[in-house]
N, C-alpha and C positions, 0 to 999 in steps of 0.2 A: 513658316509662311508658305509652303507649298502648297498647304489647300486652299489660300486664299485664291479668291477671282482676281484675277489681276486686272481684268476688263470692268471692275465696278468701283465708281466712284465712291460708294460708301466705304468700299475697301479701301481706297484712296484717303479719305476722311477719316476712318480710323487706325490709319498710319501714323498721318501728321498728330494726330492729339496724342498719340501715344508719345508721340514726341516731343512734342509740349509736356507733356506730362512727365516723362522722364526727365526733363531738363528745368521743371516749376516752371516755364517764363513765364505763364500768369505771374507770379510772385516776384519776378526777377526782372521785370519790364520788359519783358518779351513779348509779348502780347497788347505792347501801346502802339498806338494806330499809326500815330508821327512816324515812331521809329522804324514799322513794319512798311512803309509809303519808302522811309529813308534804302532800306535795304531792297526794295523791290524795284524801283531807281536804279541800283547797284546791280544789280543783277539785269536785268535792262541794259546797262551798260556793258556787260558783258555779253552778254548778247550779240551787241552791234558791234563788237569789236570782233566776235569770232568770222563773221559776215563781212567786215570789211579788210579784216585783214588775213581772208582767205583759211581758217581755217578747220579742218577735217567737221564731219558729221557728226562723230560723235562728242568731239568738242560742244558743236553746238546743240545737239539734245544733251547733252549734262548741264547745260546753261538754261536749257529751256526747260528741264526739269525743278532748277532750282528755282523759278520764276515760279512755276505751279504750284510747287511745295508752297512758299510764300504765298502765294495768293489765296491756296484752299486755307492757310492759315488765320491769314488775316480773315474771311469768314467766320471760321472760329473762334479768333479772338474779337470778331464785332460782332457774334449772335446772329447769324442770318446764314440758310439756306444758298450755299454758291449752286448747287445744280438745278434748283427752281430757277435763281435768277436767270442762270444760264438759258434753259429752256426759253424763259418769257422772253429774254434778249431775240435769241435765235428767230425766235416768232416774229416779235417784230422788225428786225432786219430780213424777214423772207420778205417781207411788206413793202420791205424799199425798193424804190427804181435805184436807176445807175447810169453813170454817163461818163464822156472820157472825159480825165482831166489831166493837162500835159502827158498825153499821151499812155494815160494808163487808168484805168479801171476804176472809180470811186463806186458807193452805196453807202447814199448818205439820206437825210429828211432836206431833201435839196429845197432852199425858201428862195423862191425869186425875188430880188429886188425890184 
């Protein structure tokens, strides 16, 4: 994997399926959308626990990696483009205002009542 880009998402994407693919979870219920939701939850949680209970950085990018992994996964496993989506997100969030809210920062599609 040396020559790989490390900086390209497609390289990214043909990691995880590699690994799907080494492991069949198409086959093996790895790739069901519930259960991929259930572990990305899981990992989310871990997350917030490296965050609140103070600790080290690389704790939490090994946590935030494992969220990624899962998420370019479930892509995968639901048939759709995550770096399109991404793009088109990004676009439309440049689009949003933004205001404080309790004191911190939102950008949101703010709907006045």
């Amino acid at each position: 994997m040396n020559d790989v880009n490390h900086d390209s998402f497609s390289a990214m994407r043909d990691a995880v399926q590699r690994f799907h693919d080494k492991h069949d979870l198409k086959s093996h219920g790895g790739e069901e959308l519930a259960y991929r939701v259930a572990l990305m939850a899981e990992e989310l949680g871990e997350i917030s626990a490296c965050v609140t209970k103070g600790k080290d950085r690389e704790a939490l990018a090994e946590e935030c990696a494992d969220l990624l992994i899962l998420l370019i996964g479930t892509a995968i496993s639901a048939d759709f483009p995550l770096d399109r989506a991404f793009w088109d997100k990004m676009d439309a969030l440049m689009k949003r205002s933004s205001r404080m809210v309790g004191g911190r920062i939102r950008v949101s599609e703010f709907r006045d009542s």
